[in-house]
SEDO-500547 format. One record per residue (C-alpha): residue number from 1; residue in one letter; x, y, z. Coordinates in steps of 0.1 Angstrom, whole numbers. Example, Ala and Ser with C-alpha at 12.3 -4.5 7.8 and 13.67 -1.06 7.14 Angstrom:
{num = 1 residuo = A xx = 123 yy = -45 zz = 78}
{num = 2 residuo = S xx = 137 yy = -11 zz = 71}
***
This chain:
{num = 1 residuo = X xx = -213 yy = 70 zz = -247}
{num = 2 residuo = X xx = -231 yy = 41 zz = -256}
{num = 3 residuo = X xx = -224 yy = 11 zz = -279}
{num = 4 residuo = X xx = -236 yy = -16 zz = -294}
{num = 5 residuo = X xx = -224 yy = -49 zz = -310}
{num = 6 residuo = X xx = -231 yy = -83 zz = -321}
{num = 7 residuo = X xx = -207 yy = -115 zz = -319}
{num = 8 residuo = X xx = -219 yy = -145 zz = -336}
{num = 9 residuo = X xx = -254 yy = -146 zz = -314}
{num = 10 residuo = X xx = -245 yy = -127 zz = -280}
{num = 11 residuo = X xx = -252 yy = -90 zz = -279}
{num = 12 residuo = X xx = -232 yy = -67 zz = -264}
{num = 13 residuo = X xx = -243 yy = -33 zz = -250}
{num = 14 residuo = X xx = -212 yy = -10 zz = -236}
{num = 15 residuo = X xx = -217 yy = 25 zz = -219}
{num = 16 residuo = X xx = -201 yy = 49 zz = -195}
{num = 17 residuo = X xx = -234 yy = 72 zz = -196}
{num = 18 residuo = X xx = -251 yy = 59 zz = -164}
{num = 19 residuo = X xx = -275 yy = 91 zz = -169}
{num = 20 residuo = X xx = -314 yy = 69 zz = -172}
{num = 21 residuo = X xx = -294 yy = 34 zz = -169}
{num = 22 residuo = X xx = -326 yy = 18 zz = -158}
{num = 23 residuo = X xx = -344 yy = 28 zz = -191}
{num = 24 residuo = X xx = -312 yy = 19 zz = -213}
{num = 25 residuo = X xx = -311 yy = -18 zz = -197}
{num = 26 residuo = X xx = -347 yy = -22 zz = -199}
{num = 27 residuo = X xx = -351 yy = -16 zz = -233}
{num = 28 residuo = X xx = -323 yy = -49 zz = -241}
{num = 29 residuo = X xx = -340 yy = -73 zz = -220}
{num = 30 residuo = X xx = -322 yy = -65 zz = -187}
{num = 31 residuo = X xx = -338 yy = -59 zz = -149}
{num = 32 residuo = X xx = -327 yy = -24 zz = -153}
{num = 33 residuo = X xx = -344 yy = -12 zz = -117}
{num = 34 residuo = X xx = -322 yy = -34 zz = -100}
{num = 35 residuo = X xx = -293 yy = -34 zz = -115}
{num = 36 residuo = X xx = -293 yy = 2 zz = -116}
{num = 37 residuo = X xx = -298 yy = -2 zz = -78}
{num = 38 residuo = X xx = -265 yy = -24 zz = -75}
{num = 39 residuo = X xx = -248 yy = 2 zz = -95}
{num = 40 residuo = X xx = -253 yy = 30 zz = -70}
{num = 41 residuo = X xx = -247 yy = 10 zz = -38}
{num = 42 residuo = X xx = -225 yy = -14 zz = -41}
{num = 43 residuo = X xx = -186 yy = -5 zz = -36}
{num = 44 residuo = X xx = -169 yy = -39 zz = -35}
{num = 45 residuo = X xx = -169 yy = -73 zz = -57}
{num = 46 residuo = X xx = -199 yy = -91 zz = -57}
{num = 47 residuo = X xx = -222 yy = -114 zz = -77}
{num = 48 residuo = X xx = -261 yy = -107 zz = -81}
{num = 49 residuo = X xx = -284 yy = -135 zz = -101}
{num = 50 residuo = X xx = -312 yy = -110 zz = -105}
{num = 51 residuo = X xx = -345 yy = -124 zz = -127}
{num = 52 residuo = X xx = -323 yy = -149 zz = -145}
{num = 53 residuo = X xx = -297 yy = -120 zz = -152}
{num = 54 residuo = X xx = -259 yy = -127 zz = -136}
{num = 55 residuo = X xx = -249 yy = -91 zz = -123}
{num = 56 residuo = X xx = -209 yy = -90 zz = -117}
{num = 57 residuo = X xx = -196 yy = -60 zz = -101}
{num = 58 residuo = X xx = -161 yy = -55 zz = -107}
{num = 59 residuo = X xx = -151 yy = -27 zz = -84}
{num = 60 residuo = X xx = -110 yy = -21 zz = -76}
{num = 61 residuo = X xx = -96 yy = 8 zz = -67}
{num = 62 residuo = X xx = -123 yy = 33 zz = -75}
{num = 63 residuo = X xx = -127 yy = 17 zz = -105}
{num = 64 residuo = X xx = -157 yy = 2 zz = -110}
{num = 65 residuo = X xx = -171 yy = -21 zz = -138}
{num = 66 residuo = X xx = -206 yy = -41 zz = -142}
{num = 67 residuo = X xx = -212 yy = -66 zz = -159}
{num = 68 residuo = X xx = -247 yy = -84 zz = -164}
{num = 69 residuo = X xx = -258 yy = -114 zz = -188}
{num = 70 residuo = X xx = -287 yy = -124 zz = -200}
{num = 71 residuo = X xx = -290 yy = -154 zz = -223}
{num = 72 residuo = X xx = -276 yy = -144 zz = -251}
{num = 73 residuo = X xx = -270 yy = -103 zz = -238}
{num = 74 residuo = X xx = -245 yy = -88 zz = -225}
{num = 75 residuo = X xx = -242 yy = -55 zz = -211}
{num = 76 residuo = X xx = -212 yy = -35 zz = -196}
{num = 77 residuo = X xx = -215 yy = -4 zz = -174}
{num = 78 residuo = X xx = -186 yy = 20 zz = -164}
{num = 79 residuo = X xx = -184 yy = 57 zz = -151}
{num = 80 residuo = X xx = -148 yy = 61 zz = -168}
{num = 81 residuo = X xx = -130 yy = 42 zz = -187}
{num = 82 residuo = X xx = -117 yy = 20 zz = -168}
{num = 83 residuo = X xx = -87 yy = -8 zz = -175}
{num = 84 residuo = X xx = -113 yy = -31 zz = -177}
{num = 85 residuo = X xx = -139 yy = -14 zz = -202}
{num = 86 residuo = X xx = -109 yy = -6 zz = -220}
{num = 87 residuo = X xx = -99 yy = -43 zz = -224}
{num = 88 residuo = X xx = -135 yy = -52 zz = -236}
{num = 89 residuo = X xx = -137 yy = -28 zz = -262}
{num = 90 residuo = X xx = -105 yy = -39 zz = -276}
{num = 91 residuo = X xx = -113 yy = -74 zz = -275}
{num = 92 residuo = X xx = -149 yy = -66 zz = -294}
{num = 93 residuo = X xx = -130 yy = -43 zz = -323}
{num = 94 residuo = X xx = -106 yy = -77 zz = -326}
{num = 95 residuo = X xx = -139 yy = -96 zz = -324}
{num = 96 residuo = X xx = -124 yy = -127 zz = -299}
{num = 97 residuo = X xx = -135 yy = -158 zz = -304}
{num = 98 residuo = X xx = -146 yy = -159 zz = -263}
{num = 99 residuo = X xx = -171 yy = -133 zz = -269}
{num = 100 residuo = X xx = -194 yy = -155 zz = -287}
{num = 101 residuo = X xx = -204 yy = -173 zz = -252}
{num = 102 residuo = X xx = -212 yy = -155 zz = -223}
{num = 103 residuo = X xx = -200 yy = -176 zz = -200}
{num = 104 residuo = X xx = -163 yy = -178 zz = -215}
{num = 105 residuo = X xx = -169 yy = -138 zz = -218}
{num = 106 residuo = X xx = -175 yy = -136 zz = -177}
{num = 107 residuo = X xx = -142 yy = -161 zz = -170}
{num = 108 residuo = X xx = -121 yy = -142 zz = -193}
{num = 109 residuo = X xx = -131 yy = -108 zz = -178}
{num = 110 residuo = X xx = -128 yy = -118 zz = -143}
{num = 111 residuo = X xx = -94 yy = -128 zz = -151}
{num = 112 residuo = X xx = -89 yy = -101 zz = -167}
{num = 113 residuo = X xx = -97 yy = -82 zz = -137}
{num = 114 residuo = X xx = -71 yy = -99 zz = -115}
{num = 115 residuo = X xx = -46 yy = -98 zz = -140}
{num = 116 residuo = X xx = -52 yy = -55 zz = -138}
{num = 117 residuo = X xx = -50 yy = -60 zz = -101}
{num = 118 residuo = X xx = -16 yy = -86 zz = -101}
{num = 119 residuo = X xx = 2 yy = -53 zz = -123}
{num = 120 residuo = X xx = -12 yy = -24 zz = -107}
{num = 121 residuo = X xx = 2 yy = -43 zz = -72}
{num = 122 residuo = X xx = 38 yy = -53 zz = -98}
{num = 123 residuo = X xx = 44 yy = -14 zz = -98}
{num = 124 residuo = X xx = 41 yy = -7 zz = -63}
{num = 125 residuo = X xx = 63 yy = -35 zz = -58}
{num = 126 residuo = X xx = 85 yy = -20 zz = -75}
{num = 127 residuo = X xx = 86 yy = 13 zz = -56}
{num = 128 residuo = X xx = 87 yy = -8 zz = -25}
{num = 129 residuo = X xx = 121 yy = -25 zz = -40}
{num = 130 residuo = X xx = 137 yy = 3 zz = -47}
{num = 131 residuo = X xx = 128 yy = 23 zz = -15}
{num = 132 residuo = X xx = 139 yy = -7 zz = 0}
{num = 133 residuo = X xx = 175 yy = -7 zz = -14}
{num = 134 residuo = X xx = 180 yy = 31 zz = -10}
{num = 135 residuo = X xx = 174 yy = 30 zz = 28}
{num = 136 residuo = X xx = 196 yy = -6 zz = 33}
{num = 137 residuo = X xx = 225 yy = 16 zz = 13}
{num = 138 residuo = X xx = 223 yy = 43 zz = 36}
{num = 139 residuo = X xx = 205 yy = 43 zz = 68}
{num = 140 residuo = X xx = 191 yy = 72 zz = 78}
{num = 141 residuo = X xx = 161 yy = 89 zz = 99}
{num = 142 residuo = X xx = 161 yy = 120 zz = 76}
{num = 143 residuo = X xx = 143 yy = 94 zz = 50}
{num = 144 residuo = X xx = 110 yy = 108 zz = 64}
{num = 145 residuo = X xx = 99 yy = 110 zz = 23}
{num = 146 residuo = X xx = 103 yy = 79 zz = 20}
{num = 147 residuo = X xx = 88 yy = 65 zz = 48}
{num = 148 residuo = X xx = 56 yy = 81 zz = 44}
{num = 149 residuo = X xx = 60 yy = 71 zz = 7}
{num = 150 residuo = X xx = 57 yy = 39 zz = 24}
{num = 151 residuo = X xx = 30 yy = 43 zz = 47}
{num = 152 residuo = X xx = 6 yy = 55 zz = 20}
{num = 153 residuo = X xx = 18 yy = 22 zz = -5}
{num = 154 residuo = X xx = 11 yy = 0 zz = 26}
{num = 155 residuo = X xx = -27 yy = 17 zz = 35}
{num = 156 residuo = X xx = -31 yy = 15 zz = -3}
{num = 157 residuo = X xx = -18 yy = -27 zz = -5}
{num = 158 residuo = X xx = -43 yy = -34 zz = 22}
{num = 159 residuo = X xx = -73 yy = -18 zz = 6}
{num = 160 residuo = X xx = -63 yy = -43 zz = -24}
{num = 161 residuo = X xx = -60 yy = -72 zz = 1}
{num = 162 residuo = X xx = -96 yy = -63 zz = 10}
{num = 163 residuo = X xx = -111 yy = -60 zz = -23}
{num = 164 residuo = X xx = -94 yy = -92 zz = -34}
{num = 165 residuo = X xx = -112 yy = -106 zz = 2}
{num = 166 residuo = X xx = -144 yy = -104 zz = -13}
{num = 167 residuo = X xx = -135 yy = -124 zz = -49}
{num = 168 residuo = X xx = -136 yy = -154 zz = -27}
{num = 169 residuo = X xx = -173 yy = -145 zz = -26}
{num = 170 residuo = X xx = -178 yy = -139 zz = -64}
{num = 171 residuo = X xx = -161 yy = -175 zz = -70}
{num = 172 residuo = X xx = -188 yy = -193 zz = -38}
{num = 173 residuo = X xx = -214 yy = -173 zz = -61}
{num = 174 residuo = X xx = -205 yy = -183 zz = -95}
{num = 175 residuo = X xx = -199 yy = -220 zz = -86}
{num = 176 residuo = X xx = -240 yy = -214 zz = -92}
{num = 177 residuo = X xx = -242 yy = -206 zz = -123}
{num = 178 residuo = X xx = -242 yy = -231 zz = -154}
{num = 179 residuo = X xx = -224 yy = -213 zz = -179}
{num = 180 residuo = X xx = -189 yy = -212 zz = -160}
{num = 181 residuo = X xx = -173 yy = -246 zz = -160}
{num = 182 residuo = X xx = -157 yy = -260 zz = -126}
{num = 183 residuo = X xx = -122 yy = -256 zz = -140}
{num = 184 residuo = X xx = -124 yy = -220 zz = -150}
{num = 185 residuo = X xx = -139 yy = -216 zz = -111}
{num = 186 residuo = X xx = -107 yy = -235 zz = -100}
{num = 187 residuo = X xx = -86 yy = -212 zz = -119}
{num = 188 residuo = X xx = -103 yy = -183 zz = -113}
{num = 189 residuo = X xx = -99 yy = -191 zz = -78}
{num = 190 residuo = X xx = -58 yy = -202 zz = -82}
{num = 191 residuo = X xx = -56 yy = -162 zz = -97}
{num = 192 residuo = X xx = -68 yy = -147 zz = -69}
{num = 193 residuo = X xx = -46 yy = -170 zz = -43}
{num = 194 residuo = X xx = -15 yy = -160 zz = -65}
{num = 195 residuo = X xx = -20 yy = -126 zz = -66}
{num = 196 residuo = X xx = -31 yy = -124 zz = -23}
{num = 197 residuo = X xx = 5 yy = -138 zz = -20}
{num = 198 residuo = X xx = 19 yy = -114 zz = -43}
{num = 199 residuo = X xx = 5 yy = -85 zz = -22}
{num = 200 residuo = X xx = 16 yy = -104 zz = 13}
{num = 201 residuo = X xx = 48 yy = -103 zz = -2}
{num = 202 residuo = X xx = 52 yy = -64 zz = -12}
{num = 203 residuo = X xx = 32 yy = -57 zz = 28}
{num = 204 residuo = X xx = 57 yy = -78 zz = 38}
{num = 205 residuo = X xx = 85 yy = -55 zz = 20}
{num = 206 residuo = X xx = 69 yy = -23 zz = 30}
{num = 207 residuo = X xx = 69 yy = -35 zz = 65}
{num = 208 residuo = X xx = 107 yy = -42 zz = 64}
{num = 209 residuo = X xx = 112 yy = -8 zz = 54}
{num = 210 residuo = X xx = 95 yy = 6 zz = 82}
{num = 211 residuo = X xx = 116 yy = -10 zz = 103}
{num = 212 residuo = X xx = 150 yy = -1 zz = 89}
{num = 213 residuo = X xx = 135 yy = 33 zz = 98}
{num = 214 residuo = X xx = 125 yy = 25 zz = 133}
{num = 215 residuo = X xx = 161 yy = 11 zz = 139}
{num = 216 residuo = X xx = 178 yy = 43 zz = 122}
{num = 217 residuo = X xx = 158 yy = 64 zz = 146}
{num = 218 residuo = X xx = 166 yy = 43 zz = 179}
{num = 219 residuo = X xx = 205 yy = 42 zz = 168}
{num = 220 residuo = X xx = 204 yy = 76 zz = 164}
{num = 221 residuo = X xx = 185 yy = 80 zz = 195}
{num = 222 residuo = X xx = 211 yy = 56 zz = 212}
{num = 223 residuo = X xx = 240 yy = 80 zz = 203}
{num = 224 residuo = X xx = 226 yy = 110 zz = 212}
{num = 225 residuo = X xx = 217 yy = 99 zz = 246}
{num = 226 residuo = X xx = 256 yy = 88 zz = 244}
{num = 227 residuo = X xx = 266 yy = 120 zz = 238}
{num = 228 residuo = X xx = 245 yy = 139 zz = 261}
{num = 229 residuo = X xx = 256 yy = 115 zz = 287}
{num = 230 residuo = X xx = 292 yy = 122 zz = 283}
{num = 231 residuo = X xx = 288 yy = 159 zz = 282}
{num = 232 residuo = X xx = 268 yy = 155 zz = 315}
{num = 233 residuo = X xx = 289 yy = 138 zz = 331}
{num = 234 residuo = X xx = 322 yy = 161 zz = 319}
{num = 235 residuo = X xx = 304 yy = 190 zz = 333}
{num = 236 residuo = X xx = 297 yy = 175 zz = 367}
{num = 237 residuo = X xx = 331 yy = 165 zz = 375}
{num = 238 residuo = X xx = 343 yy = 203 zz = 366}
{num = 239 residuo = X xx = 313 yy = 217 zz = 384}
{num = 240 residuo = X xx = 328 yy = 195 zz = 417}
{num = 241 residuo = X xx = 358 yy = 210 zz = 414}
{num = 242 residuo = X xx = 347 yy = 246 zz = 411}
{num = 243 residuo = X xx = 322 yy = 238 zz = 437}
{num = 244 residuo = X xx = 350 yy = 227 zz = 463}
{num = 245 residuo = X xx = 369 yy = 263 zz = 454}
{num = 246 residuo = X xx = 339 yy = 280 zz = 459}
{num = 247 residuo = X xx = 335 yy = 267 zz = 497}
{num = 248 residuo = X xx = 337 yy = 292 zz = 520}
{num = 249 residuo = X xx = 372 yy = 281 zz = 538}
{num = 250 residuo = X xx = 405 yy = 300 zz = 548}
{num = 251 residuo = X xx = 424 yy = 280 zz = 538}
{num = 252 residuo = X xx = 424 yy = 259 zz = 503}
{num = 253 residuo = X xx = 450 yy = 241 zz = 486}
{num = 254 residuo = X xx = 466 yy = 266 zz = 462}
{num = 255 residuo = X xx = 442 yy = 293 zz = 480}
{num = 256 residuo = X xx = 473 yy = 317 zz = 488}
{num = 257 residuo = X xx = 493 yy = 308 zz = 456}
{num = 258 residuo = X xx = 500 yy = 337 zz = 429}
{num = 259 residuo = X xx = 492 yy = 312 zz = 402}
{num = 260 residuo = X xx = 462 yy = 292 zz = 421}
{num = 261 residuo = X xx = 435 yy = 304 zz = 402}
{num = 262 residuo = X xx = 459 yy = 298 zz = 370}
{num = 263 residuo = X xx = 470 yy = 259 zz = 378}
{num = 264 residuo = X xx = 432 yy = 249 zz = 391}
{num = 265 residuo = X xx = 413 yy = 264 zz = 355}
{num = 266 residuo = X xx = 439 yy = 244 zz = 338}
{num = 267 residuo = X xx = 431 yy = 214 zz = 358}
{num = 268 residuo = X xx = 403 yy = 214 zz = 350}
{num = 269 residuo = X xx = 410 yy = 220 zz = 316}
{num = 270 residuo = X xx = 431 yy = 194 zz = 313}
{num = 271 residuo = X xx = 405 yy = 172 zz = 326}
{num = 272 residuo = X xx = 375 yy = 186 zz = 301}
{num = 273 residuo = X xx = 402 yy = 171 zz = 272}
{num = 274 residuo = X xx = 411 yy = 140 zz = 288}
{num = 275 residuo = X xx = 376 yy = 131 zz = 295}
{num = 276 residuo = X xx = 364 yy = 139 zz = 260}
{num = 277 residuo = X xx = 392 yy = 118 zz = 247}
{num = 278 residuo = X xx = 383 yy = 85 zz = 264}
{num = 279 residuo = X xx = 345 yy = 90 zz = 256}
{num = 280 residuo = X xx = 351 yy = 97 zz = 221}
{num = 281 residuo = X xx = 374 yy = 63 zz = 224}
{num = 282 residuo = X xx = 345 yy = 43 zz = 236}
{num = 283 residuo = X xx = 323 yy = 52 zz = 208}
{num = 284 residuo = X xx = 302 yy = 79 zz = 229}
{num = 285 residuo = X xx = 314 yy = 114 zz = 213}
***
């Protein structure tokens, strides 16, 4: 799907067809060869001045958006339809004042762009918050959902903290070109730092989680070493005692008595009972 439109003097050329992009970009005034070469290589945010054309690929999460300008032409390429191309279209049907210069087009994208990045990173936040406060309520290793909930959110936050890595690079670029002014770069730039700490924040959540987990799994750990330790220990002291009656003397304590065998099992007994009573008191039953 391709489409066209004029605002003021700027041109505007929007398509999700990449099918003969070259030919398509050619035919508006754009270096089509090589931005169709950007297109199909490049993965992460970057900046291209290409034959007096600025190339912007917006790329996050899989969802990529290009952008190139031309004097007074603009053209926007996407596979889907991303937040982004979404965004644009809108803004064209509502025919914004912004879209009659490229350069405030480029600055308002851009920021458009981090502000898609700063809510897409609110929500996970949010998952990370609640998670969060589940496992402080009740602290549990069973919460192995969760945590790898968790691990997944955390692999996910640090792709974003690469991608936003590379923004740095698109502002150094665009500091080069003459239709952005040096306070949108600035702001631009301020975006990207507030939304970095915004994600060092919700890593810094999803860590703590982790955490809880790893110290419900050594408590529990802790006690069942407790326990076993107990129960060891109970069995060796009865296993002395039926030892010692099992040694191979005449004469034994209780040996000859009609109730021997009677008195020495409840001994011992006795002593299983009395034993698991003070362990349980100390916190290790």
């Amino acid at each position: 799907m391709a489409r066209g439109s004029r605002q003021g003097e700027v041109i505007y050329y929007i398509t999700r067809n990449t099918e003969n992009l070259r030919e398509k970009l050619n035919r508006i005034g754009l270096p089509g060869e090589q931005i169709e070469q950007i297109w199909e290589e490049e993965d992460v945010p970057d900046v291209y001045f290409v034959d007096g054309t600025l190339v912007v690929d917006l790329n996050f999460m899989d969802q990529s958006t290009l952008i190139a300008v031309k004097k007074n032409v603009v053209a926007v390429v996407a596979e889907e339809d991303t937040d982004l191309l979404r965004w644009i279209r809108n803004s064209i049907k509502k025919k914004r004042k912004f879209l009659q210069n490229p350069g405030a087009f480029v600055y308002r994208a851009i920021k458009k762009q981090l502000d898609i990045i700063h809510d897409h990173v609110s929500e996970i936040h949010k998952i990370v918050t609640r998670v969060e406060k589940d496992m402080s309520r009740n602290l549990r290793s069973e919460n192995t959902e969760h945590v790898l909930h968790v691990y997944d959110v955390l692999l996910e936050l640090h792709d974003v903290r690469r991608e936003l890595a590379y923004f740095w690079k698109v502002i150094m670029k665009l500091k080069r070109w003459p239709l952005l002014k040096p306070e949108e770069i600035e702001d631009i730039k301020g975006d990207v730092q507030e939304v970095l700490s915004f994600v060092g924040l919700t890593i810094k959540s999803a860590n703590s989680i982790l955490d809880l987990h790893d110290r419900a799994l050594s408590m529990e750990l802790n006690l069942l070493i407790k326990r076993l330790t107990a129960i060891s220990i109970i069995l060796a002291v009865i296993t002395i005692v039926t030892g010692i009656y099992g040694m191979n003397f005449r004469y034994l304590p209780l040996a000859e008595h009609p109730y021997g065998f009677w008195i020495i099992n409840g001994f011992m007994v006795l002593l299983y009972f009395g034993m698991w009573w003070w362990f349980k008191k100390i916190g290790w039953m």
